[in-house]
Structures are given as structure tokens and as C-alpha cells.
C-alpha positions as CSV (number, residue, x, y, z in Angstrom):
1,X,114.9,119.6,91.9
2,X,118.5,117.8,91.9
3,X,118.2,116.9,95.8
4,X,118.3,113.7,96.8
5,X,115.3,112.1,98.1
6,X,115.7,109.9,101.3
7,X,111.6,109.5,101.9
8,X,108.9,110.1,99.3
9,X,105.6,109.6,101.1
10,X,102.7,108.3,98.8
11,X,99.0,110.1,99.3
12,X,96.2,109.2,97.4
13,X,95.5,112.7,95.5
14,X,91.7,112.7,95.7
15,X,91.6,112.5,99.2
16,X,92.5,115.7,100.8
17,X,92.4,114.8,104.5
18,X,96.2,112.7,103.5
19,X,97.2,115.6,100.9
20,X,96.9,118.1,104.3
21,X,98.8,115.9,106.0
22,X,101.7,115.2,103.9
23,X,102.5,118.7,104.2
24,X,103.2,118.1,107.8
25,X,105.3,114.5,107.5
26,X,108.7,116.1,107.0
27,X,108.8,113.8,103.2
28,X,111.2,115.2,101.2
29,X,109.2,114.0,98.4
30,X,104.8,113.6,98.1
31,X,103.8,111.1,95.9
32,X,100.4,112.5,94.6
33,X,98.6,109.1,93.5
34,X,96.8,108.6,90.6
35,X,96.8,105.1,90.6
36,X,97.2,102.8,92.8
37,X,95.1,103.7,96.1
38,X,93.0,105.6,93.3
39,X,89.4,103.3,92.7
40,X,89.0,103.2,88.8
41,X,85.7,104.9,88.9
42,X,87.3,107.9,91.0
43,X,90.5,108.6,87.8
44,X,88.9,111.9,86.9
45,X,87.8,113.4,90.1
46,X,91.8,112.9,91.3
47,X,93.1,113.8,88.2
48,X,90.9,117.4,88.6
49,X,92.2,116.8,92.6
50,X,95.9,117.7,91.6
51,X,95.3,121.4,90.8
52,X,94.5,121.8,94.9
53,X,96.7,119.1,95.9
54,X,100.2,119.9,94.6
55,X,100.6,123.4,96.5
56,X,99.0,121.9,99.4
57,X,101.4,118.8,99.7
58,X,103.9,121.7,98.7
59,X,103.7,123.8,101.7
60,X,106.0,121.6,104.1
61,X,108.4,121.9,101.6
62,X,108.7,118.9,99.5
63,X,108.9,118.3,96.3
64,X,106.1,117.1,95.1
65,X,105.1,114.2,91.9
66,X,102.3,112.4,90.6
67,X,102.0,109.1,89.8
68,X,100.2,108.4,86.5
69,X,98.4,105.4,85.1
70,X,99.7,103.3,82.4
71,X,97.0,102.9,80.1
72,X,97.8,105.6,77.3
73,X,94.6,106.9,77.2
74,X,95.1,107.9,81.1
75,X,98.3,108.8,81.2
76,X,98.3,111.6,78.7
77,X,95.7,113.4,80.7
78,X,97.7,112.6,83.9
79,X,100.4,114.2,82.7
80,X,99.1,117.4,81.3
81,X,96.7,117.5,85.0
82,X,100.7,117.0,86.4
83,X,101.8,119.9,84.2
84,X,99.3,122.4,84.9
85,X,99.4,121.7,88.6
86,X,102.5,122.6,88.8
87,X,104.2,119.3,90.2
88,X,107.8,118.6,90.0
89,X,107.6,115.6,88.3
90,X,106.1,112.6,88.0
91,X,106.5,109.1,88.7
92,X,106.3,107.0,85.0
93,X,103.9,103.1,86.0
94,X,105.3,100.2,84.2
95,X,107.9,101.5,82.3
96,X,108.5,99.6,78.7
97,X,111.8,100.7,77.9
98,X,113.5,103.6,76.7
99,X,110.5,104.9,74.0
100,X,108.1,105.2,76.9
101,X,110.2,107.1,78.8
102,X,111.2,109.6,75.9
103,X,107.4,110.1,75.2
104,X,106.6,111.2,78.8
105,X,109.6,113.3,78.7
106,X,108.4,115.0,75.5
107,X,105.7,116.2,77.7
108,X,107.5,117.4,80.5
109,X,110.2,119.3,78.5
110,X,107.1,121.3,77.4
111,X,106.4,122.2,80.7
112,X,106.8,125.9,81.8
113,X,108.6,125.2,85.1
114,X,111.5,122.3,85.1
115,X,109.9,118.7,86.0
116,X,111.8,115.4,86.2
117,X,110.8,111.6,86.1
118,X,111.3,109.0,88.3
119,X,111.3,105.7,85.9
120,X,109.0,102.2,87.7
121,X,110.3,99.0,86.6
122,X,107.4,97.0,87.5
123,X,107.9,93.7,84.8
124,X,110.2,90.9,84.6
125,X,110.3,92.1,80.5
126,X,111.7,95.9,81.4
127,X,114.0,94.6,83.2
128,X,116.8,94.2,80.8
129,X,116.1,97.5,80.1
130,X,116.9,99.5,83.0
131,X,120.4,101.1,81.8
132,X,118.7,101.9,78.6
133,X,115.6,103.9,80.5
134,X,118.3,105.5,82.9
135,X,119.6,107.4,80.2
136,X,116.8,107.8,77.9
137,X,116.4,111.3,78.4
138,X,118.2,113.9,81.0
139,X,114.9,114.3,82.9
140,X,115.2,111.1,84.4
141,X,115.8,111.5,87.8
142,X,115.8,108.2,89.3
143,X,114.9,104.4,89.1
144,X,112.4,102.3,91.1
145,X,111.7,99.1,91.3
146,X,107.3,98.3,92.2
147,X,107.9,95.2,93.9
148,X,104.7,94.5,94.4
149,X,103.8,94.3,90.9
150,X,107.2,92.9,90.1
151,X,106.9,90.1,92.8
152,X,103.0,89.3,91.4
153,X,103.9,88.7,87.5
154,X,107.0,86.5,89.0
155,X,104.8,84.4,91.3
156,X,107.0,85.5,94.4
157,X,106.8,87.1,97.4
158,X,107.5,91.2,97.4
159,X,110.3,90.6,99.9
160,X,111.7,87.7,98.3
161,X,115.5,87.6,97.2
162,X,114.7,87.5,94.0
163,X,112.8,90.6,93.8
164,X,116.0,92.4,96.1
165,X,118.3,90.9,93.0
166,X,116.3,92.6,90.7
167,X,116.9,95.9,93.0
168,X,120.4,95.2,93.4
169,X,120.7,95.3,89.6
170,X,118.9,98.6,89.6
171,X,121.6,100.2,91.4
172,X,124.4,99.3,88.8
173,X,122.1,100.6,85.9
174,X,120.9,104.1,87.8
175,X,124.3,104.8,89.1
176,X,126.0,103.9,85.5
177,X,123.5,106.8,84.3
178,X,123.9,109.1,87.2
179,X,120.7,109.3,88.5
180,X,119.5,107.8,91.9
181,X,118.9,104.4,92.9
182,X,115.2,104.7,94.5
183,X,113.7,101.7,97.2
184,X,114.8,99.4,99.6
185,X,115.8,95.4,99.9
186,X,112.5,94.5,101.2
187,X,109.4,95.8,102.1
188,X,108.4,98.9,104.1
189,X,104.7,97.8,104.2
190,X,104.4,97.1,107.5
191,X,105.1,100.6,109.6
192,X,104.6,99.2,112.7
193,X,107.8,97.3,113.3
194,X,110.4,100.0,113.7
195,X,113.3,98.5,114.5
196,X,112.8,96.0,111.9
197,X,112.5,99.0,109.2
198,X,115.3,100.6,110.2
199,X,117.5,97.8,110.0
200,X,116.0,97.1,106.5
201,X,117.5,101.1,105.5
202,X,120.6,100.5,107.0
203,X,121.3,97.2,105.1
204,X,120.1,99.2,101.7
205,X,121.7,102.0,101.8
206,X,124.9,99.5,102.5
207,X,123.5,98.4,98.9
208,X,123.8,101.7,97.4
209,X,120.4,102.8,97.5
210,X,119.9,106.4,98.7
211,X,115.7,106.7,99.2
212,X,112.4,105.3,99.0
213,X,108.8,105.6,99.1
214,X,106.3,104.7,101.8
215,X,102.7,104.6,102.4
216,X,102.3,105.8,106.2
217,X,104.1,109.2,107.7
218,X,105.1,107.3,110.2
219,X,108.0,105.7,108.3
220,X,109.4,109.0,106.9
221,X,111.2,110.1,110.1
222,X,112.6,106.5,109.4
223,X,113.8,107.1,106.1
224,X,114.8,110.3,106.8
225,X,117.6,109.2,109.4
226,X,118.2,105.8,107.9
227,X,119.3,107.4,104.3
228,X,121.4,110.2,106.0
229,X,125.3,110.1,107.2
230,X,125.2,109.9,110.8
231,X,127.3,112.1,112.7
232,X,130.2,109.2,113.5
233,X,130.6,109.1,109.4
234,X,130.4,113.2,109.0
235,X,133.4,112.9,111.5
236,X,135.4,110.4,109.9
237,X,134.9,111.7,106.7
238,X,136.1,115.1,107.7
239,X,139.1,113.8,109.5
240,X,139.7,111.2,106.4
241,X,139.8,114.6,103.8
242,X,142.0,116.7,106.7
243,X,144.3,114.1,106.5
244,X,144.3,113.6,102.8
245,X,145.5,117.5,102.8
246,X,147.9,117.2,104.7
247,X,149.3,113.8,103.0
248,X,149.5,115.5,99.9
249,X,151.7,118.2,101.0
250,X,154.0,115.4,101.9
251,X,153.8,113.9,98.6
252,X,151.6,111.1,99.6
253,X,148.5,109.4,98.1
254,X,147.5,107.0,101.4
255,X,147.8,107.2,105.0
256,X,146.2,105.6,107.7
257,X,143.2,107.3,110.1
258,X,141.9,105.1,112.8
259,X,144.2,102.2,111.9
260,X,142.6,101.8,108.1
261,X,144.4,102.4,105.2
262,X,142.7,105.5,102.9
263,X,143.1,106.3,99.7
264,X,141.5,107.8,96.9
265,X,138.5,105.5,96.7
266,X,137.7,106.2,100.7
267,X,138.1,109.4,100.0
268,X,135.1,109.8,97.3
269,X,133.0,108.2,99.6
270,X,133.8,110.9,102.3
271,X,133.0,113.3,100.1
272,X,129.8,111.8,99.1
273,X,129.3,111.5,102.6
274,X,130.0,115.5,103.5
275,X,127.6,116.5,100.6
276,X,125.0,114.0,101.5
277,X,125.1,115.8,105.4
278,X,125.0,119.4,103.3
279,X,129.0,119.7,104.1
């Protein structure tokens, strides 16, 4: 439950056509929807979905978490339906501050397998709150912005730059708490464009974002190479740390590889980059 998730792959849960499929998308992450793509007079019957749909959406591999509904009154049940399913976490809608998230995390610590939380900033009010939420409770496993909703309240566009500002913020606030930074600078909302998306991953994970959901499997191969190291940086990294060795058995703290200077602070990225490519 600690990996890193580079694509999380949203299914609506009470369609089961989409939950079969999922299993099959190579997601590390299914994002069984409650609500959303869910109609209002449909709640219950995917609610009573999840107890099918979470080993199903399972049996590729991923990790799998719901996302609830705000409304109290839904979310409690959402939760417990989570619980029982056996999901590995959820995904907490519209996020108030740090309270909200230590009430859904009440629920999940009672849980008899381990579940985490990944925290949705979706308001223009919780956003001064995102440190706060980050480290409201150890089960929080990452932030996320919901542009959408975000970019609605504000009047803007979902790709606008002040929506990515707000993002950008949410990477200092989830990597001051230690958990991940979820989502990308823009929109992923049109699949068909592929080389348009995967310049849109590589410009933010250059941001310091590490993952991000996505509505159509055909993104998640996307995701999936766009939020790894690629095999130029696993070599430079590796060279960078053999050097480093070997520098410090000389009594030195920098050297040079490939003409640029290295030093400590390269170095943790190169090791961030080895454990990100599994060493």
C-alpha cells in the first residue's frame, strides 16, 4: 500500500462492463466511483456494486479505492460499503480541512485490513488548508487537486494557470508532509491527443508531481511511462552514485560526471530516481 501510483484509472463502480476492464488496463491504481459518473438515483445500487467490484478491479493487480460522496449522510455508508469490500482506500470529495479528514480516517483505522486516503482539494476555501490535511492523520496517502470542480467555483477554465498554481502549491504542502503529490498541470480529458498528453506528464513530473488519475485506459500506458525514470536517468543515476563512492574514498564531496558538477543534492535525486525504477 506505500507504492507509488503513476496512473489511477477511474471506473464507474455500478457498471461492471468498465470494472472488468480495469483489471486489464495495467492502472496501478482503480478508482471505484461513487460519485461522479455515478447518476444520483443509481448511489445505492453502486454502493451494493463495490462488494463485486473491488476484487474484480483487483485481479490485474492494482490497488484498488473508492471514491465517496460528500454529503455526510452518503459518505458514511460509502465508507463502511469501502470497508467491507475490502478496498485499499478511498479517495475523500471535497475535503474541508483537517477535521474531515480525521473523521474519515477514524473509519478506516477501524478497518480489519490497512486502508489509506487520498485527500481532494476541490474549493478555493480548502485551499489554505492543504499542509494542514497532509498531515492530519498517517493514513493520508496523497493529495489531489479536482480541477474540474476547482476551475467551476473559480469561474476558470480546468487547464487554466491558475488552477496549475493551485497544483503547484499542492506539491510543497504533500511533499512537506511526505505523502505524494497526485495530478497533472493540465487536463488529461482528452485521450485522444497522445503526444500532447505525454508532454503534459513530462512537464509535471518536472513539477514534482509523481501520478494521476484518468478516465479512459487508454491514457494509463501514458501515465505509466511518463511518471517513470527512463532508462537514460537510471544510467546516470547509477553512474552519478558509482562516482560518489569512489569520491568519497578520496575524501571528496563533488565531482563532475558528464561535464556537471554533482553533489549531495543530485545525488538524492538519483537515488529517488533508482527506487522509483525498483533499483
Amino acid at each position: 500500500m506505500n507504492r507509488i501510483w503513476r496512473s489511477m484509472l477511474y471506473v464507474p463502480a455500478n457498471v461492471p462492463r468498465f470494472v472488468a476492464k480495469s483489471a486489464t488496463s495495467g492502472a496501478d491504481a482503480v478508482l471505484l466511483d461513487l460519485e461522479d459518473s455515478v447518476p444520483p438515483d443509481r448511489k445505492a445500487e453502486a454502493r451494493a456494486a463495490l462488494a463485486e467490484a473491488v476484487p474484480t478491479a483487483r485481479g490485474g493487480g492494482a490497488d484498488v479505492l473508492v471514491r465517496v460522496n460528500r454529503p455526510l449522510a452518503l459518505a458514511v455508508g460509502d465508507i463502511e460499503a469501502a470497508i467491507a469490500a475490502g478496498a485499499d482506500g478511498i479517495l475523500l470529495t471535497k475535503a474541508l480541512g483537517p477535521d474531515h479528514v480525521q473523521l474519515a480516517a477514524e473509519m478506516l483505522a477501524a478497518a480489519p485490513r490497512p486502508m489509506r486516503m487520498i485527500v481532494m482539494i476541490e474549493t478555493a476555501a480548502a485551499l489554505p488548508r492543504m499542509a494542514e490535511m497532509a498531515r492530519a492523520s498517517p493514513l493520508v496517502a496523497g493529495l489531489l487537486i479536482g480541477a474540474e470542480d476547482l476551475a467551476a467555483e473559480i469561474g476558470a477554465a480546468p487547464d487554466d494557470e491558475i488552477v496549475a498554481l493551485a497544483k503547484r502549491q499542492m506539491v510543497l504542502a504533500a511533499v512537506a508532509a511526505g505523502v505524494a503529490p497526485l495530478g497533472t498541470l493540465g487536463t488529461v480529458a482528452d485521450y485522444r491527443d497522445g503526444e500532447k498528453l505525454r508532454a503534459l506528464v513530462a512537464r509535471s513530473r518536472r513539477a514534482g508531481l509523481v501520478g494521476a488519475s484518468c478516465i479512459h485506459p487508454t491514457v494509463v500506458p501514458i501515465l505509466n511511462e511518463g511518471f517513470s525514470p527512463s532508462a537514460a536517468e537510471v544510467d546516470l543515476a547509477r553512474r552519478q552514485l558509482a562516482a560518489a563512492e569512489e569520491a568519497a574514498r578520496e575524501g571528496r564531496g563533488s565531482f563532475v560526471v558528464d561535464g556537471m558538477m554533482v553533489d549531495e543534492p543530485i545525488l538524492i535525486r538519483a537515488r529517488r530516481t533508482l527506487a522509483l525504477a525498483g533499483g
